[in-house]
C-alpha positions as CSV (number, residue, x, y, z in Angstrom):
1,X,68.8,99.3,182.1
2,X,71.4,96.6,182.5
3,X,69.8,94.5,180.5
4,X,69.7,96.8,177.8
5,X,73.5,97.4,178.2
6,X,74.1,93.1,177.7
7,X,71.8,93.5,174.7
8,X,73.9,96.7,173.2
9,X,76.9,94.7,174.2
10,X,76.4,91.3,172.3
11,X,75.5,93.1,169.1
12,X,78.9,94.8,169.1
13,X,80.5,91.3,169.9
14,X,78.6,89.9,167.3
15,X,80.0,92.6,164.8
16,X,83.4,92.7,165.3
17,X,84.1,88.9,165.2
18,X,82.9,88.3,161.3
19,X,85.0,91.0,160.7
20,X,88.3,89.7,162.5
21,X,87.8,86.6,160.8
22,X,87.4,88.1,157.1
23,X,90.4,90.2,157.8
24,X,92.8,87.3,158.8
25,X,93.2,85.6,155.4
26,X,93.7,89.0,153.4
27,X,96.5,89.6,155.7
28,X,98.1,86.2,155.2
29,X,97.8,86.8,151.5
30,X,98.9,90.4,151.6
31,X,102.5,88.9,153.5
32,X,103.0,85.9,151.5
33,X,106.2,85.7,149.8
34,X,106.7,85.8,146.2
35,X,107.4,82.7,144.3
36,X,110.7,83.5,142.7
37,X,110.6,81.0,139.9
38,X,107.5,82.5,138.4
39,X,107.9,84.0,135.3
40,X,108.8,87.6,135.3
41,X,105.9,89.1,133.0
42,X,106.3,92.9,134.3
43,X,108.9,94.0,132.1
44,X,108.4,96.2,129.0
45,X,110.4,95.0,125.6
46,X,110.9,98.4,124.9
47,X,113.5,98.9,128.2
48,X,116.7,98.0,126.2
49,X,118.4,94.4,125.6
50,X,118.6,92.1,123.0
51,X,115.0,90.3,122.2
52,X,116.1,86.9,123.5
53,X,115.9,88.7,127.1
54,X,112.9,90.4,126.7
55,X,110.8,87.6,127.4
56,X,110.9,84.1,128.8
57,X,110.2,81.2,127.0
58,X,106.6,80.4,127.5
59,X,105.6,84.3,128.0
60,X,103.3,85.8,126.5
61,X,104.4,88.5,123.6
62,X,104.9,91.9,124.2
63,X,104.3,94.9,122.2
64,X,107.7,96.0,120.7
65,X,107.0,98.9,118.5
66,X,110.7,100.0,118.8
67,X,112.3,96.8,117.4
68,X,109.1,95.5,114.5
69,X,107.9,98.4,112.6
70,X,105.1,98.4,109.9
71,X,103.5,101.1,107.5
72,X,101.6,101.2,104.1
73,X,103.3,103.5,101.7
74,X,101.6,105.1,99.2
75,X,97.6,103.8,99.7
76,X,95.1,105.9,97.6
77,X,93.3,108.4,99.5
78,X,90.6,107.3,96.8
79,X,89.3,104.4,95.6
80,X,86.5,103.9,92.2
81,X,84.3,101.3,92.6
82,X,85.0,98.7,90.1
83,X,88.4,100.4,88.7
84,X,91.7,98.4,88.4
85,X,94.0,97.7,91.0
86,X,96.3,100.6,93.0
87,X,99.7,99.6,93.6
88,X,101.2,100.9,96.9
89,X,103.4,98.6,99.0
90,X,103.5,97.4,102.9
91,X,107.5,98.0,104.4
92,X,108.5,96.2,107.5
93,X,111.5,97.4,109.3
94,X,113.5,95.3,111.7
95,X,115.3,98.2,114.0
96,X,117.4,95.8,116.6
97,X,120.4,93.8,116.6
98,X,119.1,90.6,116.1
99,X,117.5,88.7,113.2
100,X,113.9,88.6,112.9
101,X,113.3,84.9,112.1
102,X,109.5,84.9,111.5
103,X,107.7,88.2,110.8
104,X,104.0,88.6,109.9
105,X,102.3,91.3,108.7
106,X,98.3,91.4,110.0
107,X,96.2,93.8,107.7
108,X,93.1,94.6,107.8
109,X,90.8,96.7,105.4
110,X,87.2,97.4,105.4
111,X,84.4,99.8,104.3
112,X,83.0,101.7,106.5
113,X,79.5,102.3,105.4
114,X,76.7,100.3,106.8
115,X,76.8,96.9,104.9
116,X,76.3,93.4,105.5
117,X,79.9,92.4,104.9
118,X,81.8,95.5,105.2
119,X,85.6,93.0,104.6
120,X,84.5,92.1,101.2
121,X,83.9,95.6,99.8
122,X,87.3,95.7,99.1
123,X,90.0,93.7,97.9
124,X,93.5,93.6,99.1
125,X,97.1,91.6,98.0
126,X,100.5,91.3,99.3
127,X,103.2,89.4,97.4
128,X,104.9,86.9,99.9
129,X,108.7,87.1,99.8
130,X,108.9,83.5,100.3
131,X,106.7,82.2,97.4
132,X,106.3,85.2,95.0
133,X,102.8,85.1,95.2
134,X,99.9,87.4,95.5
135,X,98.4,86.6,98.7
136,X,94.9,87.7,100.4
137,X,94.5,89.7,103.4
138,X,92.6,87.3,104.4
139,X,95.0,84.2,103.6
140,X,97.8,85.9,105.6
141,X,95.7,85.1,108.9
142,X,95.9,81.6,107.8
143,X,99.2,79.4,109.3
144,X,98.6,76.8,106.1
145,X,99.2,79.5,103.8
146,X,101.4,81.9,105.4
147,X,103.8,81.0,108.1
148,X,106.1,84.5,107.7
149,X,109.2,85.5,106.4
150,X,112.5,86.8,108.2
151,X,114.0,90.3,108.4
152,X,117.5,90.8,109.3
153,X,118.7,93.0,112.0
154,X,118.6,96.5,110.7
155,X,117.0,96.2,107.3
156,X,113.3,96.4,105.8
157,X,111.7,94.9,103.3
158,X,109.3,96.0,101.0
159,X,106.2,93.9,100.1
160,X,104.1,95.2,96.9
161,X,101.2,96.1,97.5
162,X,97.5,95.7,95.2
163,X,93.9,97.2,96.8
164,X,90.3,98.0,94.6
165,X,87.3,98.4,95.5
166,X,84.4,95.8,93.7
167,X,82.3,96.8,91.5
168,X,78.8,96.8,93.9
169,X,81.0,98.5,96.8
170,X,79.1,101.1,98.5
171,X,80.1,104.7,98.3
172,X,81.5,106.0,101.1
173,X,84.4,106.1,104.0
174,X,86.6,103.3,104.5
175,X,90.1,102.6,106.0
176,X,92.6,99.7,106.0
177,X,94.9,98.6,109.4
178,X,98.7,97.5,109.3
179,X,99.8,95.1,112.3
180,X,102.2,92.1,112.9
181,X,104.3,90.6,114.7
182,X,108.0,88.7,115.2
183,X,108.5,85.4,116.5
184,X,111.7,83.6,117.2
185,X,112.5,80.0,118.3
186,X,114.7,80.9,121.5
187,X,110.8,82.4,122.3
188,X,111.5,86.2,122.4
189,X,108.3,87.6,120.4
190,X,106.4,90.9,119.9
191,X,103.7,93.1,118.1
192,X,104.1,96.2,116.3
193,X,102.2,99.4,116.4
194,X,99.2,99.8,114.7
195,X,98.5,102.1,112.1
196,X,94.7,103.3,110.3
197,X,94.4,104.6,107.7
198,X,91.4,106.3,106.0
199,X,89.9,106.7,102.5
200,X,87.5,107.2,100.7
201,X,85.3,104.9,97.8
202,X,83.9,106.4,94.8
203,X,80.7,105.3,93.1
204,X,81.6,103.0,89.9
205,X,81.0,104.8,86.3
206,X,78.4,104.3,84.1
207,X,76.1,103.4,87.4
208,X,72.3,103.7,86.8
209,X,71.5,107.9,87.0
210,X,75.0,108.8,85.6
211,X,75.8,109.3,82.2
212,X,77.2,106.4,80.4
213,X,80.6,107.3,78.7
214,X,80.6,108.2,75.3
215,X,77.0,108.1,74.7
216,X,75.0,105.3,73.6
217,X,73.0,104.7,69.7
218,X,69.2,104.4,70.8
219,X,68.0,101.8,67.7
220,X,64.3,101.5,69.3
221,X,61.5,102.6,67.3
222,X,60.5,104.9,69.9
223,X,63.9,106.3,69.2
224,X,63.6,107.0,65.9
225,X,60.5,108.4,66.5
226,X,61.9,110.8,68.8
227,X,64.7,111.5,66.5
228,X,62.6,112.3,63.9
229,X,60.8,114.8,65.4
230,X,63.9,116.7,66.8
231,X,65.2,117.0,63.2
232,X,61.6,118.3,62.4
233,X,61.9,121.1,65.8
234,X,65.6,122.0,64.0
235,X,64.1,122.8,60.9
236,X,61.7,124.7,62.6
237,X,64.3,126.2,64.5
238,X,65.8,127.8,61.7
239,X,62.6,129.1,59.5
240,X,62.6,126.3,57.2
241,X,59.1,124.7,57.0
242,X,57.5,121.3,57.4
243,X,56.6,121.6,53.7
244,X,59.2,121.8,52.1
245,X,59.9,118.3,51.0
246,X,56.1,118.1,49.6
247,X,57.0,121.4,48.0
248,X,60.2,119.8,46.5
249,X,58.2,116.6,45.5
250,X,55.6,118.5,43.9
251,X,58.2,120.7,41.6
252,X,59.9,117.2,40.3
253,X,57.1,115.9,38.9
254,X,56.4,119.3,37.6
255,X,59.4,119.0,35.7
256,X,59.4,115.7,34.3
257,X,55.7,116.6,33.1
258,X,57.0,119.3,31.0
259,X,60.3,117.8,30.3
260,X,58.0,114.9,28.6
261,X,55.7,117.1,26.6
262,X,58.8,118.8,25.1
263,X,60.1,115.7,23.4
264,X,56.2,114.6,22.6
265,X,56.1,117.9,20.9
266,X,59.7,117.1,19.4
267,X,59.1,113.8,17.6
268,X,55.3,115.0,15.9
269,X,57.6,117.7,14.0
270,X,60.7,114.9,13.0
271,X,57.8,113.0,12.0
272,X,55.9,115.6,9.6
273,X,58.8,116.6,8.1
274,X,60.2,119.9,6.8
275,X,57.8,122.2,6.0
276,X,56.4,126.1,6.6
277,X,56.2,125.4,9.9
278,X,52.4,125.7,10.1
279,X,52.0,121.9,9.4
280,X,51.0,122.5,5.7
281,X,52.5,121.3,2.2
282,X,52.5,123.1,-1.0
């Protein structure tokens, strides 16, 4: 019996000391005293201040939907595969006090449908402020050949807008995104909201099993074969018979038979001269 109690008794022992140990350095951890010249990265840039005390120098950006605010105005809720370009435009709106020294706009549009390269079914442009170029949705996610543009405090600025979908695009859904972001040297910085929107892309006219515009001259000899015999079913159509031309052929040279024996007839007579009229001369 006692030594069943010693047994009982080490097992416990043997418990309760891993556990002691494990427990000591969470509880140095959980008392250890904040290092006060850490970066304070807890605070919101939507609680108020100018954007220069939002963040620290070195911290990473925030989102700050209430001061860098982006939309697409006037995007087709339809797009025809192939068609020109649609004109809309992209606004970005600087709500704070303080100048926005670089802003960049991050779109994004894509097809939806199942495809290998759902980006490239449709094509969109923005024209930069700085150069006056059209410039690639694509580009604008490059640094070497788009580095942003400033806002000033209060304003917005309107960037025109051009989107089409190719030719081959796929019929279907699709949707574009409008993003960005402000950036200033003092190292204040922040996102925008983000923003989908949804539409849908039309199949491209005159595709194979629709009908081409306008109709098209079939010059094949199997199409004037055809169009032969349809004029032969509207004759048909309206009681006139096959025969008739035959008919009409046969009656012309029935006429220019007779027409000939007339003046055969005509010149004997000139040429007997006048007479009884029975051929005979006295």
């Amino acid at each position: 019996m006692k030594f069943r109690q010693a047994l009982t008794a080490a097992a416990a022992a043997a418990v309760i000391v891993p556990t002691a140990v494990l427990a000591a350095p969470i509880a140095a951890f959980a008392t250890e005293a904040p290092n006060p010249s850490a970066p304070d990265t807890t605070r919101d840039s939507t609680s108020g201040g100018s954007m220069s005390e939002e963040r620290p120098p070195g911290a990473e950006c925030a989102s700050a939907p209430k001061y860098l605010q982006m939309a697409i105005e006037g995007l087709q809720s339809e797009f025809i595969a192939g068609a020109d370009w649609s004109l809309s435009s992209i606004t970005v709106t600087n709500t704070s006090d303080k100048a926005m020294e670089k802003v960049r706009p991050k779109p994004y549009i894509s097809s939806a449908e199942i495809v290998d390269r759902p980006y490239e079914e449709l094509e969109a442009e923005f024209r930069n402020p700085v150069t006056g170029k059209w410039l690639s949705f694509e580009d604008a996610t490059h640094d070497t050949a788009f580095t942003g543009f400033p806002v000033a405090a209060h304003s917005t600025v309107t960037l025109p807008l051009r989107v089409r979908a190719i030719d081959p695009a796929k019929p279907g859904r699709g949707y574009a995104i409008m993003e960005g972001m402000f950036s200033n040297q003092d190292g204040s910085c922040g996102f925008s909201h983000h923003e989908q929107y949804d539409f849908k892309i039309l199949p491209a006219r005159g595709k194979p099993g629709k009908p081409p515009q306008g109709g098209v001259k079939n010059t094949s000899a199997e199409g004037q074969g055809q169009g032969q015999s349809r004029g032969q079913e509207q004759l048909a159509a309206t009681g006139a018979s096959s025969a008739l031309p035959t008919i009409a052929l046969a009656g012309g040279v029935a006429m220019a038979v007779g027409a000939g024996a007339i003046i055969t007839v005509r010149r004997r007579k000139a040429a007997a001269g006048p007479g009884d009229g029975t051929g005979a001369t006295a």
